[in-house]
C-alpha positions, -999 to 999 in steps of 0.1 A, spaced: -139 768 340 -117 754 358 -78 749 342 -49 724 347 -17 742 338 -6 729 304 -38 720 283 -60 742 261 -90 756 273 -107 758 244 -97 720 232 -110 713 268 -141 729 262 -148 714 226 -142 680 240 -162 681 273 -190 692 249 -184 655 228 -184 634 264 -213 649 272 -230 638 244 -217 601 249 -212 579 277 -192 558 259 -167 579 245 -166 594 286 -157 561 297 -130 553 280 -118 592 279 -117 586 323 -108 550 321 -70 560 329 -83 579 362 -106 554 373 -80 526 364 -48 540 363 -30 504 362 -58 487 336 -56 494 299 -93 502 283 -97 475 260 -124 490 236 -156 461 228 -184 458 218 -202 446 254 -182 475 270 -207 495 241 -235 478 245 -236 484 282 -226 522 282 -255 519 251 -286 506 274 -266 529 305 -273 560 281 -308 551 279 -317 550 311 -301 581 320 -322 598 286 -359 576 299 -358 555 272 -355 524 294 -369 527 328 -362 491 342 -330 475 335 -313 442 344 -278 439 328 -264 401 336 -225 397 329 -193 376 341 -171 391 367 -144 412 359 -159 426 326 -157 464 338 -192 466 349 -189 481 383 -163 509 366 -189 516 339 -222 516 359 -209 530 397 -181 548 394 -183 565 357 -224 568 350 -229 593 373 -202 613 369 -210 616 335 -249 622 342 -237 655 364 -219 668 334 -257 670 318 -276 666 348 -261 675 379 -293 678 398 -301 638 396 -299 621 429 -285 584 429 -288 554 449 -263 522 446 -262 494 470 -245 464 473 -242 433 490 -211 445 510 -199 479 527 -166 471 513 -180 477 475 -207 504 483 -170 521 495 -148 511 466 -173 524 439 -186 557 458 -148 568 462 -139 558 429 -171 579 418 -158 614 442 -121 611 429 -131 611 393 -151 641 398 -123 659 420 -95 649 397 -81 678 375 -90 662 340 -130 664 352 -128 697 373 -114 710 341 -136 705 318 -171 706 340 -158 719 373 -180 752 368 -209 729 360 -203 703 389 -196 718 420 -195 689 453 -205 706 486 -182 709 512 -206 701 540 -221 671 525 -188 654 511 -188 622 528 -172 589 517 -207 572 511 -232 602 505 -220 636 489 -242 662 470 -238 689 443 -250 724 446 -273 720 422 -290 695 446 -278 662 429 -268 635 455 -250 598 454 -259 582 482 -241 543 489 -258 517 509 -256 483 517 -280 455 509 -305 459 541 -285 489 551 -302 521 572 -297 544 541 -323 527 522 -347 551 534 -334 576 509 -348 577 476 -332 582 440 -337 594 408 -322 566 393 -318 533 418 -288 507 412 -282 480 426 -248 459 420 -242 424 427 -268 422 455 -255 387 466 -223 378 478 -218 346 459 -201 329 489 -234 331 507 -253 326 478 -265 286 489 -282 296 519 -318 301 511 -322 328 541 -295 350 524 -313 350 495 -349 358 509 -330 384 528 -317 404 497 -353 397 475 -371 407 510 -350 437 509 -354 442 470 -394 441 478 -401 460 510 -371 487 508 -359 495 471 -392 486 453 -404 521 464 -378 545 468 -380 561 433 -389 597 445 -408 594 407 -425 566 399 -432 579 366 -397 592 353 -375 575 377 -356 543 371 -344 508 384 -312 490 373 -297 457 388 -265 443 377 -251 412 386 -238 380 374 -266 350 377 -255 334 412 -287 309 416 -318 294 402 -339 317 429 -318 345 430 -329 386 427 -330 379 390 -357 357 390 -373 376 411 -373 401 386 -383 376 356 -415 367 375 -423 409 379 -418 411 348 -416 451 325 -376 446 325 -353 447 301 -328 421 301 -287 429 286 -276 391 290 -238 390 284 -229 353 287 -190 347 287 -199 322 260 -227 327 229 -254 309 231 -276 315 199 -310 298 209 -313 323 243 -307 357 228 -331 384 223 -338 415 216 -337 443 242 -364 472 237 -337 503 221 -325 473 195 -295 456 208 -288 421 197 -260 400 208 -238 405 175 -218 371 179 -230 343 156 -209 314 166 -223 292 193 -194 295 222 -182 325 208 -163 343 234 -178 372 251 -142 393 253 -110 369 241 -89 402 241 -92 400 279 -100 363 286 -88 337 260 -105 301 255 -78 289 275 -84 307 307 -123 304 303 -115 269 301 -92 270 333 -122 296 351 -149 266 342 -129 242 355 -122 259 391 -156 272 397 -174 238 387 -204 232 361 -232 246 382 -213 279 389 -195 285 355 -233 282 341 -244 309 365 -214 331 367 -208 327 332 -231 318 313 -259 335 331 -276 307 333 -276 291 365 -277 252 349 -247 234 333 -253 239 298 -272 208 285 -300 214 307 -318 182 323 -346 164 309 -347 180 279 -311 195 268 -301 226 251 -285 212 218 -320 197 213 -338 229 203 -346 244 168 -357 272 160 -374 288 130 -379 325 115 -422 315 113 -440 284 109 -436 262 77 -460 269 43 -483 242 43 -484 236 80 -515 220 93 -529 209 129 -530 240 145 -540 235 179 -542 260 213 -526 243 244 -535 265 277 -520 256 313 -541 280 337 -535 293 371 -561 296 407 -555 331 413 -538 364 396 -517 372 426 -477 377 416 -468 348 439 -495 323 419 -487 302 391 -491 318 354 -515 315 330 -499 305 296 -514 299 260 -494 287 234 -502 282 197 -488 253 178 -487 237 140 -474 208 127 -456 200 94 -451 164 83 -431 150 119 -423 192 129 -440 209 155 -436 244 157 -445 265 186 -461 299 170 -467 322 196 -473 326 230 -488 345 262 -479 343 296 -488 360 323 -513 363 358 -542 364 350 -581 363 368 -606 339 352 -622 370 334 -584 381 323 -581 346 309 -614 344 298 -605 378 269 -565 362 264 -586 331 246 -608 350 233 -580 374 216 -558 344 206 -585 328 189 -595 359 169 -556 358 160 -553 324 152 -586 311 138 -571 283 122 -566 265 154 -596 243 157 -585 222 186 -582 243 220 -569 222 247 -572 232 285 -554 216 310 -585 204 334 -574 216 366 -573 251 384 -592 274 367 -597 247 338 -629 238 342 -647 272 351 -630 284 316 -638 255 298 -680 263 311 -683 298 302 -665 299 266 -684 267 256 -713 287 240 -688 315 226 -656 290 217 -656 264 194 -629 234 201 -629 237 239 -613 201 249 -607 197 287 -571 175 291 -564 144 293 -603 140 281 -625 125 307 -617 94 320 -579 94 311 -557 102 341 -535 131 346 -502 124 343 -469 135 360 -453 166 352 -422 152 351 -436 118 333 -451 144 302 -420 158 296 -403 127 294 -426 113 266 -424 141 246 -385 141 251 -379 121 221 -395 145 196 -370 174 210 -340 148 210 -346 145 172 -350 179 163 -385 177 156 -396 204 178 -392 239 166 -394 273 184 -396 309 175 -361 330 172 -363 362 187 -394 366 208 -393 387 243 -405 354 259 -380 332 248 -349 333 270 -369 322 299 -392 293 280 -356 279 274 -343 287 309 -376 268 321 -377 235 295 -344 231 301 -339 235 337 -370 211 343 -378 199 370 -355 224 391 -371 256 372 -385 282 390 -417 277 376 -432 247 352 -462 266 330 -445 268 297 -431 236 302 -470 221 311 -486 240 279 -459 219 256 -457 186 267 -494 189 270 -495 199 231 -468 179 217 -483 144 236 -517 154 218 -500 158 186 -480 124 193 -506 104 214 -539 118 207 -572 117 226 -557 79 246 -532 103 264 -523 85 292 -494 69 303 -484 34 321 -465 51 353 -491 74 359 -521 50 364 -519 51 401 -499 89 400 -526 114 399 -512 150 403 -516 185 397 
């Protein structure tokens, strides 16, 4: 091994054996090298993110989506320190980062080479990570044990490489971020060029980081593949949208607008950062949530939610909004269950997803095995509606086409507006901690600009059935029929 004149081998040796074992503890060991003019603030994020980091790098997680304000040490951690550390245990692992500039794909890949040719890392695992001479360039260099970190650009020529492990940070430049072609450029690039360069499909693994930028960005992208795991960091707590991630992690803040680091960014400058980006961006950049806070027809303060529904709760009733086709780029097929307590409504459970008739035909038939109780099962009569509705009659009790026959369909944007009271009120309660429930919110309460509108159809069509009953139809919409 390696020695710099003046420290202990053998103390070397016994701590290079720790950071192996821990990314976290590596980080903030190289932080002074990396960031020689930045004092590592130690936090829980900072842990968190080393934490689902660590787990990729040991297959635990295998797709990974970490969302986070600037400026939070994520680049450091993720592109310049990860695989550093990885070649201390691994040094056979070949990476692959891009960005949406050359300028950052440069920063981070030099930052990466310097760490592992400074004498505090040559030290300790300069025998075990050796950089070859011949292939030591500023955006591709390898290890003699094979390993290699190549750097690309967002639609740049090295994407023909492939990786071990795949990152991708910030891949939109936020000044661009409006234009509609520059985002179909970095998703078309996402799709055609990264989506298969895992030289294992099997043990290999994806990871994006990146603050939200837009309501169509790589992220939901991403949301509508689905199979990720999602590390959402907002600057600011927002109770109602957190969940779980798959090794454990909840967001340990309890106060709603707790702040994500105040050690490094006080109220005060949050407050001064909101005010220069503007309410659209703070929500995105911040927040990760690319609304204002409030949300639009139905707003954020209005939701509830509860630990399971209510003893004593009555009315159970199955709301389905189903899709044409099962292709990716199709609508989804979502069933919800709901009760009702006295003036509550609690949504239960639900299942979303693209689904075939026959696909959809067995999710009914599992949910109603699950929830027998439900007697009522409505289907929204439309798309695949009616062929569903014909061949579970015999099998299905409680099949009711909606609005029942007769009644016109109204708008999308008119349901959601007469059920808006029972939300305003705080009558309408929904399930803490399920997988599915950051992006139900992100949907009701970015309606009508969300992404999609499924979830958002299955409850307004069960909450104006528990409100309005089988005379569901509403003045505006006489002479509005839609889909």
């Amino acid at each position: 091994m390696r020695q710099t004149p003046g420290i202990d081998a053998t103390l070397a040796a016994l701590e290079a054996a720790d950071l192996r074992d821990s990314f976290r503890d590596f980080l903030a060991a190289a932080w002074p090298i990396m960031q020689p003019n930045v004092p590592f603030r130690a936090s829980w994020h900072i842990d968190a993110i080393c934490d689902h980091l660590q787990a990729v790098e040991a297959g635990r997680i295998k797709r990974l989506v970490i969302n986070v304000p600037p400026r939070h040490g994520k680049s450091t951690s993720a592109s310049v320190a990860w695989p550093a550390w990885s070649w201390t245990r691994r040094p056979w692992l070949r990476w692959l980062f891009a960005s949406y500039t050359e300028g950052l794909v440069k920063r981070d890949s030099r930052g990466c080479r310097e760490l592992i040719l400074s004498p505090w890392y040559q030290q300790r695992w300069g025998d075990r990570v050796v950089l070859k001479r011949d292939q030591n360039q500023q955006l591709r260099y390898e290890t003699t044990e094979q390993g290699v970190r190549i750097a690309t650009t967002v639609g740049g020529a090295n994407a023909g490489e492939g990786g071990d492990i795949i990152v991708v940070d910030d891949p939109h430049n936020f000044m661009e971020v409006y234009s509609q072609a520059h985002r179909e450029r970095a998703i078309n690039w996402w799709n055609t060029a990264m989506t298969t360069r895992l030289n294992d499909s099997e043990t290999g693994a994806k990871v994006v980081i990146m603050q939200r930028v837009h309501q169509q960005d790589l992220c939901a992208t991403l949301k509508d593949e689905g199979g990720w795991d999602w590390l959402v960091l907002p600057m600011e707590y927002r109770p109602k949208a957190m969940a779980e991630t798959s090794i454990g992690f909840r967001d340990p803040r309890t106060q709603d607008g707790e702040l994500l680091c105040p050690e490094r960014f006080s109220p005060e400058s949050v407050a001064a950062i909101r005010r220069s980006l503007g309410s659209y961006d703070a929500a995105a950049q911040l927040d990760q949530d690319p609304t204002p806070r409030g949300g639009s027809i139905i707003k954020d303060e209005w939701l509830v939610c509860h630990d399971g529904e209510p003893d004593g709760a009555r009315d159970w009733l199955m709301s389905w909004d189903l899709a044409f086709k099962d292709f990716d780029t199709s609508s989804y097929v979502v069933g919800q269950v709901w009760c009702r307590k006295g003036s509550d409504y609690y949504l239960v459970h639900q299942v979303r997803d693209h689904l075939d008739v026959v696909q959809t035909i067995m999710a009914i038939e599992r949910m109603v095995k699950q929830y027998p109780q439900c007697t009522k099962k409505l289907v929204e009569d439309k798309a695949n509606g009616p062929a569903v509705i014909r061949l579970l009659k015999g099998k299905v009790p409680g099949l009711i086409a909606w609005p029942r026959k007769g009644r016109k369909m109204p708008s999308k944007d008119s349901r959601l507006y007469a059920v808006s009271p029972v939300f305003e009120s705080g009558n309408v309660h929904i399930p803490r901690g399920r997988s599915w429930l950051p992006d139900y919110i992100d949907e009701l309460t970015n309606f009508p600009q969300s992404r999609h509108d499924d979830q958002v159809d299955a409850t307004s069509m069960a909450l104006l059935e528990y409100t309005q009953g089988p005379r569901v139809v509403l003045e505006s919409d006489l002479n509005n029929e839609t889909d």
